[in-house]
DSSP file (Angstrom, degrees, kcal/mol; ACC not computed):
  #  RESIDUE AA STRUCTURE BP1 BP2  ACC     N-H-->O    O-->H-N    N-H-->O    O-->H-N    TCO  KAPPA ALPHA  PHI   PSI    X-CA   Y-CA   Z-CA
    1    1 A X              0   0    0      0, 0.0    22,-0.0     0, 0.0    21,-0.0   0.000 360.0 360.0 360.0 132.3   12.5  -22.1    3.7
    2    2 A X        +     0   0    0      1,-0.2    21,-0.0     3,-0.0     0, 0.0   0.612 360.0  58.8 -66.9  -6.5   11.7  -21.1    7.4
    3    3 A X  S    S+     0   0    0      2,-0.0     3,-0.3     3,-0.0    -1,-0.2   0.980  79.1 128.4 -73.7 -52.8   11.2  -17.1    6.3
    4    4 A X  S    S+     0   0    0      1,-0.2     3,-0.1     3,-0.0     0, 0.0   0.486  79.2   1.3 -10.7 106.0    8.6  -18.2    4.0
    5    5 A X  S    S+     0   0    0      1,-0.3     2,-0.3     2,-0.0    -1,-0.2   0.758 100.8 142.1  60.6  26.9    5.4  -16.3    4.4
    6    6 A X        -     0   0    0     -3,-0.3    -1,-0.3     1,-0.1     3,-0.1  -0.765  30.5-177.4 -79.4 126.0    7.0  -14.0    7.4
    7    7 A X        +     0   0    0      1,-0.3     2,-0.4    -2,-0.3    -1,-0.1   0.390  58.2  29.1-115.9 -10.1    6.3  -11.0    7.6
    8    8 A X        -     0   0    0      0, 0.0    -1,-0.3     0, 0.0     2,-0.2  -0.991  62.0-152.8-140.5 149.9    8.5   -9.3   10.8
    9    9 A X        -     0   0    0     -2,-0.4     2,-0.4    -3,-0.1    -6,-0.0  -0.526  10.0-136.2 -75.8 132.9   11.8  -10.3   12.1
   10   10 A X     >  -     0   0    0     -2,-0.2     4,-2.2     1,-0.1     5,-0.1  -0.799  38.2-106.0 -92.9-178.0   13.4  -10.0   15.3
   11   11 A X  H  > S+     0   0    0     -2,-0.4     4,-1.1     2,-0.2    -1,-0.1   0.551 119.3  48.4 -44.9 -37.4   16.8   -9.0   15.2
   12   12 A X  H  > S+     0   0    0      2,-0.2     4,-3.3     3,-0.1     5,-0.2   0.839 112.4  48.9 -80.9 -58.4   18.3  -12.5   16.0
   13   13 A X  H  > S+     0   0    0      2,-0.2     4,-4.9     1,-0.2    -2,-0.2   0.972 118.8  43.8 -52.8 -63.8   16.1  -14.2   13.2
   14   14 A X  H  X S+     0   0    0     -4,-2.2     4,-3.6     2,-0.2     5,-0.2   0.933 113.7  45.0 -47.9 -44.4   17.3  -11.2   10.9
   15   15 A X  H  X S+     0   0    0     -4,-1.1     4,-3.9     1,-0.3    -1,-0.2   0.999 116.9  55.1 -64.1 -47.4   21.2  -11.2   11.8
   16   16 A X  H  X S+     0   0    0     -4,-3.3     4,-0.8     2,-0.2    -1,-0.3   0.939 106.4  43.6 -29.9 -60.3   20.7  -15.2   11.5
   17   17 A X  H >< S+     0   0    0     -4,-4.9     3,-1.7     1,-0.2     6,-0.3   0.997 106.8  67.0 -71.6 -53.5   19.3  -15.5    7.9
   18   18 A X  H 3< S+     0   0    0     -4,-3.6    -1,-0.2     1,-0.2    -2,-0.2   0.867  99.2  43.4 -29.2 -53.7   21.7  -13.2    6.9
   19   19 A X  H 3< S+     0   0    0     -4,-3.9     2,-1.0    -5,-0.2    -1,-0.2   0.738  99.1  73.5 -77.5   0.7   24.5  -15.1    7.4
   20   20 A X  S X< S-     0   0    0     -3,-1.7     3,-1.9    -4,-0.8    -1,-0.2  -0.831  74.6-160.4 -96.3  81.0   23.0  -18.4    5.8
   21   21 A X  G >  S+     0   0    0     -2,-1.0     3,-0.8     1,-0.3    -1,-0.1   0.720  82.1  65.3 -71.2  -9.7   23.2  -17.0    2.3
   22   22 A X  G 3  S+     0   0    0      1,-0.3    -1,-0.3    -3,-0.1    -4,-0.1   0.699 108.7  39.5 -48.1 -24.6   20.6  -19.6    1.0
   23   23 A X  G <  S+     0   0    0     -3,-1.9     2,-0.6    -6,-0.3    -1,-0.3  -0.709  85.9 155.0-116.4  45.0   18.0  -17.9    3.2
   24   24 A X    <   -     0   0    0     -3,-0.8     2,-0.3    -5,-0.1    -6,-0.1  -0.738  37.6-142.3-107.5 135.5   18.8  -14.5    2.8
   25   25 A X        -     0   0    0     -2,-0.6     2,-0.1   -11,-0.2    -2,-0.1  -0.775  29.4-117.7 -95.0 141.5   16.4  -11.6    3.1
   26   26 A X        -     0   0    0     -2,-0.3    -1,-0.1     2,-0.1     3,-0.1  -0.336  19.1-159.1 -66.9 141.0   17.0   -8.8    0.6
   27   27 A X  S    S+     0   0    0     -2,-0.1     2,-0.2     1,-0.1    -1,-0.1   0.159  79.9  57.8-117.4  27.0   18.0   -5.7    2.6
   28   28 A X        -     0   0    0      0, 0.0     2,-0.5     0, 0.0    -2,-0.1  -0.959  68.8-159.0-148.1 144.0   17.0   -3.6   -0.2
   29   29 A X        +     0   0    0     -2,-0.2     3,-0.1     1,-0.2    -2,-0.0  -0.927  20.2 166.5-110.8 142.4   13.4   -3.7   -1.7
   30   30 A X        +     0   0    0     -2,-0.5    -1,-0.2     1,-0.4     2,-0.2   0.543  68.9  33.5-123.7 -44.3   13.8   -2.1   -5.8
   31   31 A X        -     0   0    0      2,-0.1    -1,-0.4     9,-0.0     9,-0.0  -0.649  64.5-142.2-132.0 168.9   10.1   -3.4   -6.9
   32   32 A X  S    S+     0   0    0     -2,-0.2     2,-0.2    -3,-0.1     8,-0.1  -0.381  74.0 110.0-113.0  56.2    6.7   -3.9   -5.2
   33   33 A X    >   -     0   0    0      6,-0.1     3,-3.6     5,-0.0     4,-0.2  -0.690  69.4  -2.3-126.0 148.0    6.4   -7.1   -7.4
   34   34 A X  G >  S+     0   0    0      1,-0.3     3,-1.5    -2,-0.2     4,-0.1  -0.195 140.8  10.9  73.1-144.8    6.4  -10.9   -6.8
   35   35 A X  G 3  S+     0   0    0      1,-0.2     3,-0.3    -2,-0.1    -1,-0.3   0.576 138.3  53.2 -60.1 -20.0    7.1  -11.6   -3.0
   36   36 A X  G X   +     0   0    0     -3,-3.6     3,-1.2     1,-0.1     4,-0.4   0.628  64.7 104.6 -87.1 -11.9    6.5   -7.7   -2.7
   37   37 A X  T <  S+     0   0    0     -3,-1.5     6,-0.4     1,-0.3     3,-0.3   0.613  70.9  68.3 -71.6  -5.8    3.4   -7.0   -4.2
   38   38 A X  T 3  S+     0   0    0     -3,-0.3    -1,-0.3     1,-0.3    -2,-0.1   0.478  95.8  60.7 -81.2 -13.9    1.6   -6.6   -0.6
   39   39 A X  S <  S+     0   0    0     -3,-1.2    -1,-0.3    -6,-0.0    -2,-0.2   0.731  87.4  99.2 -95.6  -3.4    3.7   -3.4   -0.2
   40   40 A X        -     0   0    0     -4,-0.4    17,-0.3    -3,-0.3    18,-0.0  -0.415  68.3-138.6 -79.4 157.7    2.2   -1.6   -3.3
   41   41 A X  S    S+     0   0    0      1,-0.2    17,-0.7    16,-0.1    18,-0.3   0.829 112.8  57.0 -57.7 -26.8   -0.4    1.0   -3.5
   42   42 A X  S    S+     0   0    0     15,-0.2    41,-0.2    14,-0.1    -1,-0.2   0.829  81.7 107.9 -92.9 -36.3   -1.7   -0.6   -6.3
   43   43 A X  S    S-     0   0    0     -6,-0.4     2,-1.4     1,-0.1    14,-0.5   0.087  79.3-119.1 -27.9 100.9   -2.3   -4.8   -4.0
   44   44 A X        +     0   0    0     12,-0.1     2,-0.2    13,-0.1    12,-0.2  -0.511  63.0 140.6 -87.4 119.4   -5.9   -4.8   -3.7
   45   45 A X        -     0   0    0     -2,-1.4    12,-0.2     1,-0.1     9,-0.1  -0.944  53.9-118.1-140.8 111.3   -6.5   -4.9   -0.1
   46   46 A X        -     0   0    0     -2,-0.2    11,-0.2    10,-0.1     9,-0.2  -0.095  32.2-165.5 -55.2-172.5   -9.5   -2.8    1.4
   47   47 A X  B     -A   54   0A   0      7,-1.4     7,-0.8     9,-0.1     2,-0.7  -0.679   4.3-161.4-166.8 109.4   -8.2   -0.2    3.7
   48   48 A X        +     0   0    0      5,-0.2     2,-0.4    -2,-0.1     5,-0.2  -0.707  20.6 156.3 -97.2 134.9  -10.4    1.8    6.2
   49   49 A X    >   +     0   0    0     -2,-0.7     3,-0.7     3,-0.5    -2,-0.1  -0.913  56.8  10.1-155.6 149.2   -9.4    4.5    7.5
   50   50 A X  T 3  S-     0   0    0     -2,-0.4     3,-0.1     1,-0.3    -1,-0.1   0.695 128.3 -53.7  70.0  45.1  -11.6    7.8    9.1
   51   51 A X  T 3  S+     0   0    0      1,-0.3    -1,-0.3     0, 0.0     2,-0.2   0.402 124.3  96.9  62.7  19.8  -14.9    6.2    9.1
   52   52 A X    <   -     0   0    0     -3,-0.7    -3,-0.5     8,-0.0    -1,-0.3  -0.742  59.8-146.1-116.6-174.3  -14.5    5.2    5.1
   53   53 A X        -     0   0    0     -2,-0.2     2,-0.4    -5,-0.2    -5,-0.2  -0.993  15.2-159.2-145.7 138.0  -13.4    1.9    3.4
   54   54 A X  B     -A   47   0A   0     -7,-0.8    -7,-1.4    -2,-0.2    22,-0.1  -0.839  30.0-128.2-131.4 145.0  -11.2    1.9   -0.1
   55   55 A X  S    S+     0   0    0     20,-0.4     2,-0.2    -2,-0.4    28,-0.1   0.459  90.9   0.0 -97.1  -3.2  -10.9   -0.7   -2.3
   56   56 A X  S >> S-     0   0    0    -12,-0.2     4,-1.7    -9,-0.1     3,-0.7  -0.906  77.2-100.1-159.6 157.9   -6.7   -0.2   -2.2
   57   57 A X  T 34 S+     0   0    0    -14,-0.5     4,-0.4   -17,-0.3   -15,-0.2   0.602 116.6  60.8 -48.1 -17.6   -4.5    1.9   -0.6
   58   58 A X  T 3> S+     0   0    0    -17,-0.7     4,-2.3     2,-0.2     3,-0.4   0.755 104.4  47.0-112.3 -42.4   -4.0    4.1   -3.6
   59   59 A X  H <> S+     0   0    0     -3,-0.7     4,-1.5   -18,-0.3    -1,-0.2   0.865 117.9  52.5 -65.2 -40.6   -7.9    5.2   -3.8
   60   60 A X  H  < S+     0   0    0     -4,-1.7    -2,-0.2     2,-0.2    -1,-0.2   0.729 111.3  42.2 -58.0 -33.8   -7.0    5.7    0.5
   61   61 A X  H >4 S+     0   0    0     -4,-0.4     3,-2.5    -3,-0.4    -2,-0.2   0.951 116.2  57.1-109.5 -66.9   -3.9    7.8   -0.2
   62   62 A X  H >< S+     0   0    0     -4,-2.3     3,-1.5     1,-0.3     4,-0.4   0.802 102.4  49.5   5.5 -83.7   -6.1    9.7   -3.0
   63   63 A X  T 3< S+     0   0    0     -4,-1.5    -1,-0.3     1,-0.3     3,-0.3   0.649  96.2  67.7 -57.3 -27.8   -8.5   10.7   -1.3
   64   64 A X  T <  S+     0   0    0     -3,-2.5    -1,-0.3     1,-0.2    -2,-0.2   0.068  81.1  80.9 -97.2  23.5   -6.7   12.2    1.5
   65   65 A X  S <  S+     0   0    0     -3,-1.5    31,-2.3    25,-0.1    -1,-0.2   0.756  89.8  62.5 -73.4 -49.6   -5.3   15.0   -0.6
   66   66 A X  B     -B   95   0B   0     -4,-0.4    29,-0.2    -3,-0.3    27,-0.0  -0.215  58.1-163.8 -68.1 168.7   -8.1   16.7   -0.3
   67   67 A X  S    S+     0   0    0     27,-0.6    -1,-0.1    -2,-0.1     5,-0.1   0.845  70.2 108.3 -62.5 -63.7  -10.3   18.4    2.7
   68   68 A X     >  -     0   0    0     26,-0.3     4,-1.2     1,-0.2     5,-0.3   0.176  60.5-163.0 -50.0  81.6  -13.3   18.4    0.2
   69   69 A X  H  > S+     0   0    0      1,-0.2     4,-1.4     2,-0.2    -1,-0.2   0.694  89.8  55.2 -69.2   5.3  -15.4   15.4    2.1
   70   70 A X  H  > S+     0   0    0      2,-0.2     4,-1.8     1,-0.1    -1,-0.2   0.965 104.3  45.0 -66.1 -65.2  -17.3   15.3   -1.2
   71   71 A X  H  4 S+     0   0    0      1,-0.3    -2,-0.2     2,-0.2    -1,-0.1   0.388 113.7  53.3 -82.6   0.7  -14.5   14.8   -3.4
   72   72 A X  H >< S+     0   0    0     -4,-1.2     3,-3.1    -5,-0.1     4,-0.5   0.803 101.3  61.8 -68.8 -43.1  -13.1   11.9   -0.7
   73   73 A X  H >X>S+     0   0    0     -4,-1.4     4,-2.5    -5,-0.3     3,-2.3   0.870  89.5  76.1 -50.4 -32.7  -16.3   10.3   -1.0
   74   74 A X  T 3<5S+     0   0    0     -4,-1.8     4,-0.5     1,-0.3    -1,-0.3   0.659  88.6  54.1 -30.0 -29.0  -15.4    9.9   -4.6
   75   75 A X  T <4>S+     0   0    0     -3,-3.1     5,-0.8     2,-0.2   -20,-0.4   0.421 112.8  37.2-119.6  -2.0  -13.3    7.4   -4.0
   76   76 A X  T X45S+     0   0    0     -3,-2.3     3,-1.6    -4,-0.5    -2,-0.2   0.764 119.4  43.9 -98.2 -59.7  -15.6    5.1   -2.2
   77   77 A X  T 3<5S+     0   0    0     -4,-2.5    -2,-0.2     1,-0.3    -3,-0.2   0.789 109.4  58.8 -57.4 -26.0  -18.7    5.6   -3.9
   78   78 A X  T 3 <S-     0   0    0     -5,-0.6    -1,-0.3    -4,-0.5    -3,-0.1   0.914 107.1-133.4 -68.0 -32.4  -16.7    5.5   -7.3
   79   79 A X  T < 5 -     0   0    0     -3,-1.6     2,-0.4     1,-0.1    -3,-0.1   0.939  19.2-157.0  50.0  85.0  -15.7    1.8   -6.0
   80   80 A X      < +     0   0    0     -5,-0.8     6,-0.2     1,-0.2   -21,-0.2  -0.323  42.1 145.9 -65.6  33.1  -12.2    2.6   -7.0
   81   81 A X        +     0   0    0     -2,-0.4     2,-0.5     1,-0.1    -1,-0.2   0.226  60.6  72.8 -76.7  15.4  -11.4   -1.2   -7.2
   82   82 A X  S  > S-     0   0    0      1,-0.1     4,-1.9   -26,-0.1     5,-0.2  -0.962  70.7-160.5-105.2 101.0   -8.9   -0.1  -10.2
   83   83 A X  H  > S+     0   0    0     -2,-0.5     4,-0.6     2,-0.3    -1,-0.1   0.805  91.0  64.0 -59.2 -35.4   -5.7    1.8   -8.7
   84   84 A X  H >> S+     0   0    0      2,-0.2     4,-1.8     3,-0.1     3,-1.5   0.961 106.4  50.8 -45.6 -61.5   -5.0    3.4  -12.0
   85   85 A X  H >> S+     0   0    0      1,-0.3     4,-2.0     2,-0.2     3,-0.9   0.916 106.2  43.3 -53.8 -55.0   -8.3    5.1  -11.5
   86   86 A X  H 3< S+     0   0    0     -4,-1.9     4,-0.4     1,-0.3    -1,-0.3   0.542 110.7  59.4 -69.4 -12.9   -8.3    6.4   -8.7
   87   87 A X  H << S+     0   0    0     -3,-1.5     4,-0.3    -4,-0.6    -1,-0.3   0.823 109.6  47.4 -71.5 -43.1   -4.5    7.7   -9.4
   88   88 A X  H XX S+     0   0    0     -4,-1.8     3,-2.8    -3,-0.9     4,-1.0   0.952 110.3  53.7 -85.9 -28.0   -5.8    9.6  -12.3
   89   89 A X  T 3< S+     0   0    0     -4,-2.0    -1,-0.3     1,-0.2    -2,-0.2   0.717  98.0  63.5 -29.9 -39.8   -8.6   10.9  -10.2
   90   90 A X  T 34 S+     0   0    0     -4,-0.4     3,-0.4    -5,-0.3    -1,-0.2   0.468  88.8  68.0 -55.0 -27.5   -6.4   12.1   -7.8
   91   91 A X  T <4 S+     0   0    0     -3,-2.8    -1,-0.2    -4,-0.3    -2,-0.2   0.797 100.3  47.7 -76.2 -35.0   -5.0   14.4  -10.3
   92   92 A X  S  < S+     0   0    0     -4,-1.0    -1,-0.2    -3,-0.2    -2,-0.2   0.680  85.9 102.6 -64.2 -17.1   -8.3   16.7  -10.5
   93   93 A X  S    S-     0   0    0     -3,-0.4     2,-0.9     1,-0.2    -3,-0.0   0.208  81.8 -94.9 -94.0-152.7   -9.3   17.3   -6.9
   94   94 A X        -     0   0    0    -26,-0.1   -27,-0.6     1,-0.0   -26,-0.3  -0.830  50.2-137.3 -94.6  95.7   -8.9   20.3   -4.9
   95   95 A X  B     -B   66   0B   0     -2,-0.9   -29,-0.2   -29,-0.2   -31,-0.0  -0.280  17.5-102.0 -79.8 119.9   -5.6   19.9   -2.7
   96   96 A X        -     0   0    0    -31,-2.3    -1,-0.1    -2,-0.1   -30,-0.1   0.161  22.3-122.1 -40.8 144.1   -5.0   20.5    0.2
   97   97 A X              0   0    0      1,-0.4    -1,-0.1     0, 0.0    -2,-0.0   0.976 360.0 360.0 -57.4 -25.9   -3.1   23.8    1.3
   98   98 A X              0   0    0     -3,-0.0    -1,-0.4     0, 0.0    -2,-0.1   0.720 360.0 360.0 -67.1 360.0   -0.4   21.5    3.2
């Protein structure tokens, strides 16, 4: 299939594949599964962002609830390589007012 392992469209490409229903890109995503799983919180994929690094997005997203730069650090120094953890971690900290 020519989509295979694509990850952006133009417009042309898109309107194209559409009408070739053998080749058809979903225009609705329901699960982060499969051919999706790179869109989940949970894919482990570092992620740096603000001078830290996270072992998935979901320890990244975590962490940015707070201010508290202790209770980000948590989620790098924990080595949050489990996304379940770091979700239930997430539940304790101190949240931001926003």
């Amino acid at each position: 299939m020519w989509l295979k392992g694509r990850t952006s469209f133009t417009k042309e490409e898109f309107i194209m594949n559409q009408t070739n229903t053998s080749k058809r890109i979903p225009t609705q995503i329901n699960e982060f599964r499969g051919d999706y799983a790179f869109l989940s919180n949970f894919y482990p994929a570092p992620v740096s962002y603000m001078g830290q690094t996270y072992a998935n997005n979901e320890a990244a997203f975590q962490a940015q609830k707070t201010l508290s730069a202790r209770e980000q650090r948590k989620f790098c120094i924990f080595r949050m390589h489990n996304p379940s953890d770091a979700k239930k971690l997430g539940r304790d900290l101190t949240l931001r007012p926003d």
